[in-house]
C-alpha positions in Angstrom: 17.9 13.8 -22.7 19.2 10.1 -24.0 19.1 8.7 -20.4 15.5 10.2 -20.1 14.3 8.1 -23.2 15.8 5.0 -22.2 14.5 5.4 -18.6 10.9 5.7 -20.5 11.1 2.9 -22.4 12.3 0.9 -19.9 9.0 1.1 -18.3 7.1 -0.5 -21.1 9.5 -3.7 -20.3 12.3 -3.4 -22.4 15.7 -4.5 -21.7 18.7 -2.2 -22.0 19.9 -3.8 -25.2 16.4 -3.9 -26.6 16.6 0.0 -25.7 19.8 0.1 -27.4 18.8 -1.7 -30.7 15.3 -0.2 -31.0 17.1 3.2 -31.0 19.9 2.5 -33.5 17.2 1.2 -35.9 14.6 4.5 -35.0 18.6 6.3 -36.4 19.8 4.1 -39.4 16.2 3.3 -40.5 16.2 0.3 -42.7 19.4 -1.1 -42.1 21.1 -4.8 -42.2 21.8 -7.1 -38.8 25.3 -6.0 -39.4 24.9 -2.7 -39.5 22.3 -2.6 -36.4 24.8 -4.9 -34.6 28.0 -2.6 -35.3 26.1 0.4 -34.4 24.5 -0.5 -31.1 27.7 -2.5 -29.9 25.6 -5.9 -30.1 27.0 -9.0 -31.3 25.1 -10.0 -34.2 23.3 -13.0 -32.7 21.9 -10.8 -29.6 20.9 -8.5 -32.1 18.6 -11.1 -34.0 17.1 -12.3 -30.5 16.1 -8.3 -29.6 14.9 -7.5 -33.2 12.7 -10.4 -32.6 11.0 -9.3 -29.0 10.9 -6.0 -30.7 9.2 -7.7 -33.3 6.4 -9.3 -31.0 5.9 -5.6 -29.3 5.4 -4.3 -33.3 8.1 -2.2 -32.7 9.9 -3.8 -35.9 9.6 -5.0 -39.3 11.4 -7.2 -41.3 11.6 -6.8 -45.4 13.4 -8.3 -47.9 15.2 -6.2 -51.0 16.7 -8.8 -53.1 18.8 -11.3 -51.4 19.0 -9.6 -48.4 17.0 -9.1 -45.1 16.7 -5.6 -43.5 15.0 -4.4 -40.3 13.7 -1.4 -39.5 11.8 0.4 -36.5 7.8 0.7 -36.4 7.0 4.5 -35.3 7.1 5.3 -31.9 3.6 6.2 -32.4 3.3 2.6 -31.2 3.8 3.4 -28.0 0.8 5.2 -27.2 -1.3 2.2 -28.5 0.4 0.0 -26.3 -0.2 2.6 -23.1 -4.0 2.2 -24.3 -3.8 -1.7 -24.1 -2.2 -1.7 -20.9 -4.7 0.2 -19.6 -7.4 -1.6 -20.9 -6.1 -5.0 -19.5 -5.5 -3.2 -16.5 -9.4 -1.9 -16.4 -10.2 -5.6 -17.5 -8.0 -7.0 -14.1 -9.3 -4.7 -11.8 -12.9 -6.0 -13.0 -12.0 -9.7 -12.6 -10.6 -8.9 -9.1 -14.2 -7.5 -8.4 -15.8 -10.0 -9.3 -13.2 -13.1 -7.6 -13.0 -10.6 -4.4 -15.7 -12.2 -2.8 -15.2 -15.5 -3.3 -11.6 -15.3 -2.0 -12.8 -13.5 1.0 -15.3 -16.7 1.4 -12.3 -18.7 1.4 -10.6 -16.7 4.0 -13.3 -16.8 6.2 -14.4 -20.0 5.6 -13.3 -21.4 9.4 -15.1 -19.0 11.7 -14.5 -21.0 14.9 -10.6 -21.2 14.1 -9.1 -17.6 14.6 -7.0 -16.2 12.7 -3.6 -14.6 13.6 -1.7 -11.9 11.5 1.6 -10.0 12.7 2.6 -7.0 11.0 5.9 -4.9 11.8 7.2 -1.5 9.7 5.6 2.3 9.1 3.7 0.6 5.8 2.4 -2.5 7.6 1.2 -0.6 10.1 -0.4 2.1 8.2 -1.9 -0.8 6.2 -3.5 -1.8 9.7 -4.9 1.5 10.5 -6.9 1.5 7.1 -7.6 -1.8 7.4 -9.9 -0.7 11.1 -11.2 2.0 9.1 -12.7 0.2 6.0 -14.4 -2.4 8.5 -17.2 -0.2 8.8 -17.7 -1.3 11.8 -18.0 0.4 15.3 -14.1 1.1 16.2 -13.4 0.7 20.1 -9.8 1.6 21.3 -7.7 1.8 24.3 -5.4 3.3 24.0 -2.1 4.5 26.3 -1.0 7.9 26.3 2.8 7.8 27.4 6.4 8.4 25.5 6.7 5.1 23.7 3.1 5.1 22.1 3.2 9.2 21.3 6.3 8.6 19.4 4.9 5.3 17.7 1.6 7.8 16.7 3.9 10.1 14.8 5.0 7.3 12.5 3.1 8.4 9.5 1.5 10.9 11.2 -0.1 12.4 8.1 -1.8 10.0 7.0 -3.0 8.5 10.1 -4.8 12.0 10.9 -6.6 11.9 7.3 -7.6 8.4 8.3 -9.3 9.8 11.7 -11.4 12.2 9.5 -13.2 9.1 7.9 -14.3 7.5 11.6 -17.6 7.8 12.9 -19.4 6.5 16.2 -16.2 5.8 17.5 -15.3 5.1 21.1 -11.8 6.0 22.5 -10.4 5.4 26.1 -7.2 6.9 26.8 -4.7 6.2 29.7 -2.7 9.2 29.7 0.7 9.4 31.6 0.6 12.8 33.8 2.6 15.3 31.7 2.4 13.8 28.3 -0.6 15.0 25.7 -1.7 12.6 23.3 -1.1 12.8 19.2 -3.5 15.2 17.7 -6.2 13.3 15.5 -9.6 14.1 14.2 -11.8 13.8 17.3 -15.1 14.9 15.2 -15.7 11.0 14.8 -14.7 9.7 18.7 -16.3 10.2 21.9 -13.4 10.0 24.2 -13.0 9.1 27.8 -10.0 8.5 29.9 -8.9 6.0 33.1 -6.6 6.5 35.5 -3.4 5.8 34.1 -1.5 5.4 37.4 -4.1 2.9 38.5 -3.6 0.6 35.2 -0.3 1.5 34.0 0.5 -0.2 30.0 2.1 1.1 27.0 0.4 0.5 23.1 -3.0 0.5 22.1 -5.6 -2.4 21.7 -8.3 -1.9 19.2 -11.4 -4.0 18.5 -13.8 -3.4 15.3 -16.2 -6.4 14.0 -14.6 -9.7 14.7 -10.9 -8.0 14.4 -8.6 -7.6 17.7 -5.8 -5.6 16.9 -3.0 -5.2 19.3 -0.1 -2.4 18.9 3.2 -2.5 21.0 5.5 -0.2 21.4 8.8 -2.0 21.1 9.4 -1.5 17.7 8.3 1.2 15.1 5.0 0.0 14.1 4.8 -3.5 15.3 1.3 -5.4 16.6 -0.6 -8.1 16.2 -4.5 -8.7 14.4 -6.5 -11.7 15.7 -10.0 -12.5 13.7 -12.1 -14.1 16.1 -15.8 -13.3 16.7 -15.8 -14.9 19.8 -12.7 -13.0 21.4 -13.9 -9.8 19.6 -16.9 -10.3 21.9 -14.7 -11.1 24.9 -12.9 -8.0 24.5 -15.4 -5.7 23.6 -17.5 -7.1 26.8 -14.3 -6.3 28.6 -14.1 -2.9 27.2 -17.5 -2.4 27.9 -17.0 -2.9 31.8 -14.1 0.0 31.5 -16.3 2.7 29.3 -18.7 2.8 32.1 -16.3 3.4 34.8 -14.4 6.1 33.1 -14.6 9.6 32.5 -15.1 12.0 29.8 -11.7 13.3 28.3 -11.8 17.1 27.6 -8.3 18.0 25.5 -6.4 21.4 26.9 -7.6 24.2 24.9 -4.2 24.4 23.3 -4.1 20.9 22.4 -4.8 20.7 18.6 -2.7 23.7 18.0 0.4 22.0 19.7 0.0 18.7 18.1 -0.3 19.5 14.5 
């Protein structure tokens, strides 16, 4: 139950002898620096410093009776105000963001001839790089190879990369499939899907192009790849990909295919 408390109020940002002296005083109530001190097991100079920090939070007051100085907690009522200002300076951040978003994106696009080269490695990152196609709102066109390495590298997050499929639309999709192996289950409702001949153009990963993004997965490590921003090898590519839609063929998945690849 103690270890409980301490854990919460940890997360408003106080240290563990803050934690310690805050709670002796909430116990003793008004009480001397020697008192606090002996009962927390702080030496009495500490204890001044984290009466004061409690002080700045309003967690504690200071009163003289007499000649003497004694301390006491504020009510852990307290607490909820200061949830209440964090949340408002976190609604005020989030607003400020909005607003400097664009701006910074100016910046980061500022030198559209120069492209711009991002590498990304780990399950997060490249979840992170799945989304990031997605929010483009841009017409998604992937090749993509259907073989051992890339079918393993498809179930890294698997969950949330199929509740990201459910949010594409107009999307193109060539596959390359490897005889014997089926591809990842995914939302199809957004794709129309074709497939080459993978013996004819063996390759493992997946190469994606959406606005002026290339992104590039490889398979030789879990969730590894590459994004280039370039309008002018986005075009390249996608006049590449082009020339390979209209050779292949439509891709019509086994009837048991979605059941077997949940």
């Amino acid at each position: 139950m103690l270890e409980d408390i301490k854990a919460c109020l940890a997360e408003f940002g106080l240290s563990p002898k803050e934690i310690g002296v805050y709670l002796t005083m909430l116990e003793l109530g008004s009480a001397s620096v020697q008192d606090i001190s002996k009962k927390a097991g702080v030496n009495r100079s500490t204890t001044y410093v984290m009466i004061e920090g409690l002080k700045r939070r309003g967690m504690a007051a200071t009163f003289d009776k007499g000649k003497k100085t004694f301390f006491s907690a504020e009510t852990p009522q307290r607490l909820r105000a200061f949830l209440a200002d964090d949340f408002s300076g976190l609604q005020a951040r989030q607003q400020r963001m909005e607003t400097v978003l664009p701006r910074l994106l100016a910046i980061f696009h500022a030198t559209e001839d120069k492209p711009r080269v991002r590498y990304f490695e780990g399950e997060e990152a490249l979840h992170l790089a799945r989304q990031e196609m997605v929010e483009e709102k841009e017409p998604i066109w992937e090749l993509n190879a259907v073989d051992e390495p890339t079918v393993q590298l498809a179930k890294t997050g698997s969950e949330k990369r199929i509740e990201l499929s459910k949010k594409v639309s107009g999307a193109r999709l060539i596959f390359s499939i490897k005889p014997g192996i089926r591809p990842a289950y995914f939302d199809r409702r957004g794709f129309e899907v074709k497939e080459i001949d993978y013996q004819r153009c063996p390759f493992s990963g997946a190469l994606v192009v959406v606005g002026r993004k290339l992104f590039i997965f490889t398979t030789k490590s879990v969730g590894m790849g590459v994004i280039v921003e370039s309008r002018e090898i986005a075009d390249i590519v996608r006049a590449m990909y082009e020339a390979v839609w209209s050779c292949a063929r439509s891709w019509v998945p086994p009837e048991d295919w979605e059941e077997k690849n949940k």
